[in-house]
N, CA, C and O atoms as a DFTB+ gen file, in Angstrom:
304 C
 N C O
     1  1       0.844      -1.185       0.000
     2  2       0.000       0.000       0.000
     3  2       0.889       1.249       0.000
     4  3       2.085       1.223       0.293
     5  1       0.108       2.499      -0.404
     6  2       1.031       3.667      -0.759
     7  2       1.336       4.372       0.700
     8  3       2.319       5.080       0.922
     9  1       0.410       4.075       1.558
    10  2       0.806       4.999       2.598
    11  2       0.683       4.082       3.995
    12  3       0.049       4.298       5.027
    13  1       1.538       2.986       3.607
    14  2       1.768       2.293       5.075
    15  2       3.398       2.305       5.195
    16  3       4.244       2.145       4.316
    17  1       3.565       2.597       6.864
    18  2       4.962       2.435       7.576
    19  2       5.364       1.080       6.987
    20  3       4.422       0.369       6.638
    21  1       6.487       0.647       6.832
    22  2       6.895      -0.676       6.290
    23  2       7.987      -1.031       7.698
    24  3       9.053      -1.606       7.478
    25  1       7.671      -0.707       8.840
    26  2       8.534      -1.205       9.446
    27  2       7.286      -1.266      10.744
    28  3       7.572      -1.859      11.784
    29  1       6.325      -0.808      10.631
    30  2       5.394      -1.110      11.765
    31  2       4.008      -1.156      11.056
    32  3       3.253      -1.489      11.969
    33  1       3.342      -1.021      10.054
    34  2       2.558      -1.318       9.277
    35  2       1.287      -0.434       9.629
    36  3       0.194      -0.677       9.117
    37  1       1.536       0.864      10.754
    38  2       0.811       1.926      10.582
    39  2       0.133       2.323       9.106
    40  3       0.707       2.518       8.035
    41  1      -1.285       2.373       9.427
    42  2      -1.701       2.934       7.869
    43  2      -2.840       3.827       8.284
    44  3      -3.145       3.911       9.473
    45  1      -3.594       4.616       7.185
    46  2      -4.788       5.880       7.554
    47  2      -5.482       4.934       8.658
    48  3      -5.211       3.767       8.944
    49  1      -6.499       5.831       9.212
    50  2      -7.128       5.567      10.069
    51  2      -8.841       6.901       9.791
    52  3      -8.837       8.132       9.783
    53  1      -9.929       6.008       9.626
    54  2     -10.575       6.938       9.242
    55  2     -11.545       7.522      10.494
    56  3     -11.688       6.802      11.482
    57  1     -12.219       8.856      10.437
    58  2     -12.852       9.447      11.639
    59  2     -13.610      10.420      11.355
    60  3     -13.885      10.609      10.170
    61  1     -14.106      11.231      12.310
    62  2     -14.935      12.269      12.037
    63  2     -14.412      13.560      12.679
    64  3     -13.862      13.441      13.774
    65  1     -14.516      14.755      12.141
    66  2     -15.068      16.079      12.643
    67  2     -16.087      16.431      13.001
    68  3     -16.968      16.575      12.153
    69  1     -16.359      16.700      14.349
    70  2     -17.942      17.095      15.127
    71  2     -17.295      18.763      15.455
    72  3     -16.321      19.362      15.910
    73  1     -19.011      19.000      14.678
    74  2     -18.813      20.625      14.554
    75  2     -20.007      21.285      15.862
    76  3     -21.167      21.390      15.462
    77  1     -19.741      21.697      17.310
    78  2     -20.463      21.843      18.221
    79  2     -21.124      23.604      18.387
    80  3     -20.270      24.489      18.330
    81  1     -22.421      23.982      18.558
    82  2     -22.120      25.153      18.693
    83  2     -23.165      25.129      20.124
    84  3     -23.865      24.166      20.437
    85  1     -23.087      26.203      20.750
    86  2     -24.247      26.372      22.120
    87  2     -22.878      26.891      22.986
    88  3     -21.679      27.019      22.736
    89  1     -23.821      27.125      24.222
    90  2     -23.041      27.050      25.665
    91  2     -23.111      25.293      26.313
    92  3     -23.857      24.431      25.847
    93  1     -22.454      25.153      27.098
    94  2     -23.226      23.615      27.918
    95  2     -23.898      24.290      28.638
    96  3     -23.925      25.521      28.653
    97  1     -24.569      23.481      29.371
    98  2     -25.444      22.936      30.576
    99  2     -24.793      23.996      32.077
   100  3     -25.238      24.889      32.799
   101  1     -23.297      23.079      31.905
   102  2     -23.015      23.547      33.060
   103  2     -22.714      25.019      33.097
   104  3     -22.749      25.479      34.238
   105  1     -22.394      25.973      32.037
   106  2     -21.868      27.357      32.133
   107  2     -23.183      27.878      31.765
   108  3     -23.225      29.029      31.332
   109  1     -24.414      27.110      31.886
   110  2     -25.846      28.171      31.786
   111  2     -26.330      28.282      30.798
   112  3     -27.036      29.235      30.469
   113  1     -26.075      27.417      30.184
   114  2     -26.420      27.259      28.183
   115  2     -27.795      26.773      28.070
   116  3     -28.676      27.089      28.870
   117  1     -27.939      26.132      27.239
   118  2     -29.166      25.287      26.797
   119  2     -28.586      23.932      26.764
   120  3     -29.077      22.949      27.317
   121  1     -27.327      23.965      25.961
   122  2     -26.589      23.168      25.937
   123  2     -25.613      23.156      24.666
   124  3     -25.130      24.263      24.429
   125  1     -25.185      22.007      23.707
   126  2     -24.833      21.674      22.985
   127  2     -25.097      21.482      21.754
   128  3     -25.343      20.286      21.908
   129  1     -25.273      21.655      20.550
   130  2     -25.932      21.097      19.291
   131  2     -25.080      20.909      18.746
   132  3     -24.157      21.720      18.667
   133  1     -25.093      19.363      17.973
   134  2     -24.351      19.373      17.079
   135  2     -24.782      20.162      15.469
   136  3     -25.960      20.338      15.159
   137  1     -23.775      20.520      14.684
   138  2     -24.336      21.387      13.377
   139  2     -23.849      20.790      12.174
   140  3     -24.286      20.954      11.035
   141  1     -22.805      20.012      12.588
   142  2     -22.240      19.551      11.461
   143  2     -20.877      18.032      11.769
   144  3     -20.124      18.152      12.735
   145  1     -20.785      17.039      11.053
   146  2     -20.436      15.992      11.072
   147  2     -19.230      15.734       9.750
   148  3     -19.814      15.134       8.847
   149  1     -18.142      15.932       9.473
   150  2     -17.637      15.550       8.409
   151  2     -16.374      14.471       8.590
   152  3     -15.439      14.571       9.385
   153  1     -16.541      13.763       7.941
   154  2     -15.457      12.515       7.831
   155  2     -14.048      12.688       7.436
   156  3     -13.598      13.114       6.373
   157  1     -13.453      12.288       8.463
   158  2     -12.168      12.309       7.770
   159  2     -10.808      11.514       7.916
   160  3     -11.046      10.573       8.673
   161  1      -9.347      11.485       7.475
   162  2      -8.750      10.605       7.663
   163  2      -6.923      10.994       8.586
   164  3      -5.963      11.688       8.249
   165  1      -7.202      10.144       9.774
   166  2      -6.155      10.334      10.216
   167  2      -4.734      10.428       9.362
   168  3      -5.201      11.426       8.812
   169  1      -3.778      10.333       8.915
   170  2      -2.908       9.948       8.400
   171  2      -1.619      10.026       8.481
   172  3      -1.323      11.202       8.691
   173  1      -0.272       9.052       8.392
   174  2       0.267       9.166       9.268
   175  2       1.338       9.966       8.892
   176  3       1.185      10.565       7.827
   177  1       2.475      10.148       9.541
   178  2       3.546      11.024       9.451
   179  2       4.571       9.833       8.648
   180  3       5.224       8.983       9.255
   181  1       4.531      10.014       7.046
   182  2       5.154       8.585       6.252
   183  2       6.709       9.628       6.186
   184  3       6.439      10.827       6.110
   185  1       7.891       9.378       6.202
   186  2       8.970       9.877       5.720
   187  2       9.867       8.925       4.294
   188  3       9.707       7.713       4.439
   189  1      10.606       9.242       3.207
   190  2      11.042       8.533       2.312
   191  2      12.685       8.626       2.984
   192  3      13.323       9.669       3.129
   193  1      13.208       7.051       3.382
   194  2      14.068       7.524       4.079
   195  2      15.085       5.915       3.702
   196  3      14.746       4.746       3.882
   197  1      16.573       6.561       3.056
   198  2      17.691       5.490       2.698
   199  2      17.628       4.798       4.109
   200  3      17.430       5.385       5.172
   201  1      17.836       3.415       3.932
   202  2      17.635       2.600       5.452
   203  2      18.873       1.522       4.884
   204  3      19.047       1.208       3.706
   205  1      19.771       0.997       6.214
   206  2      21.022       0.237       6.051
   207  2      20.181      -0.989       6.220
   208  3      19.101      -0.685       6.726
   209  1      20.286      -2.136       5.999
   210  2      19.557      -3.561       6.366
   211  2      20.213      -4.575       7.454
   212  3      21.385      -4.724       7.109
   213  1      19.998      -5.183       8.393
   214  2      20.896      -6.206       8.722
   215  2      21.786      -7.032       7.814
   216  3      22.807      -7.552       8.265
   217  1      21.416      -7.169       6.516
   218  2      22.619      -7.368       5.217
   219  2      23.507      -7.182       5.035
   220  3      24.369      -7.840       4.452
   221  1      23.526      -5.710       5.739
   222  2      24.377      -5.000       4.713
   223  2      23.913      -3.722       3.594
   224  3      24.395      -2.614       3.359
   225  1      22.959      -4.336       3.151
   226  2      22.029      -3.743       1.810
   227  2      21.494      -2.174       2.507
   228  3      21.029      -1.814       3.589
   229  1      21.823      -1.586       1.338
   230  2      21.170      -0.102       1.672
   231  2      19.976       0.454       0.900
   232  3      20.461       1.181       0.034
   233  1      18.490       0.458       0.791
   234  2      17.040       0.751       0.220
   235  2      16.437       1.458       0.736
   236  3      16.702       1.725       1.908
   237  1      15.452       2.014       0.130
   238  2      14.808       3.317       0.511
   239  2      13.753       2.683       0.591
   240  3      13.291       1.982      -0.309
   241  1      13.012       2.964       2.248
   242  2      11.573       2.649       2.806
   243  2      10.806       4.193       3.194
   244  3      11.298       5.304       3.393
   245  1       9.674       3.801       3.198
   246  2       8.480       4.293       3.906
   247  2       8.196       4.530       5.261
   248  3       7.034       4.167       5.441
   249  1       8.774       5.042       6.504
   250  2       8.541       4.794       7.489
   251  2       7.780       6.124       8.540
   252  3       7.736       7.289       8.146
   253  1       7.426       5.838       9.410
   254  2       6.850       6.659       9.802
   255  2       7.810       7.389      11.114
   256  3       8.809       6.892      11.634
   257  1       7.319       8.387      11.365
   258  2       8.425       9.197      12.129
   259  2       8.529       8.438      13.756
   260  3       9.627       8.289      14.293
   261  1       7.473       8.080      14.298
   262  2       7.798       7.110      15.565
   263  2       8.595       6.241      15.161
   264  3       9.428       6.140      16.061
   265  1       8.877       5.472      14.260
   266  2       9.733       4.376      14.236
   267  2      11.303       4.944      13.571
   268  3      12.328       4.303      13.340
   269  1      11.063       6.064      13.431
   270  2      12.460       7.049      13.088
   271  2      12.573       6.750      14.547
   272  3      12.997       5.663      14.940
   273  1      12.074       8.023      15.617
   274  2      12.426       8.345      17.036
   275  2      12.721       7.520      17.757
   276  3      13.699       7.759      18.465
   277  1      11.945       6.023      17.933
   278  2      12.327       5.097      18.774
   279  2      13.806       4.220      17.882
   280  3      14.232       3.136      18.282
   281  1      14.367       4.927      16.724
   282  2      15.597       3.607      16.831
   283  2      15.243       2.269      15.649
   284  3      16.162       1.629      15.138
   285  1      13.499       1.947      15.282
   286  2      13.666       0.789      14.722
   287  2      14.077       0.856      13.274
   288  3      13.517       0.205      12.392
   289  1      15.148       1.730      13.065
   290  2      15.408       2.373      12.021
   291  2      17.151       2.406      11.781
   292  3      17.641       3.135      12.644
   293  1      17.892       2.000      11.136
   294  2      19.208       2.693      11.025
   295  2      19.187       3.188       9.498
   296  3      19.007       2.613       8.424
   297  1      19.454       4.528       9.884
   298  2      19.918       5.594       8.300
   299  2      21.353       5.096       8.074
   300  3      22.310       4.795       8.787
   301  1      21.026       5.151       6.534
   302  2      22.368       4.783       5.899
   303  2      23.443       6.054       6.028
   304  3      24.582       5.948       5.573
């Protein structure tokens, strides 16, 4: 797939935007209404990044920036 981590297999994640308008309840409102609902997609932080292999071999992966930060990564 085009936009999965290849070293932890992170990929989109889909969700919503809730659009709220009012006061609440508790600060003396009426309350809450929702007005609007739109879908959308998490997605992750992909970097294009030369990677050394336990080989030896040096190739360019897909990875995502947590697996940069934690290490499961050596740059060539």
């Amino acid at each position: 797939m085009a936009r999965e981590c290849e070293m932890c297999g992170k990929k989109p994640v889909a969700g919503r935007t809730i659009v709220r308008h009012g006061i609440p309840k508790k600060k003396g409102g009426i309350g809450l209404h929702t007005t609007g609902i739109t879908a959308r997609r998490f997605v992750p932080n992909l970097q294009n990044v030369r990677v050394k292999l336990a080989s030896g071999e040096i190739t360019h992966m897909r990875v995502c920036t947590r697996c940069l930060r934690a290490g499961k990564v050596v740059k060539a």
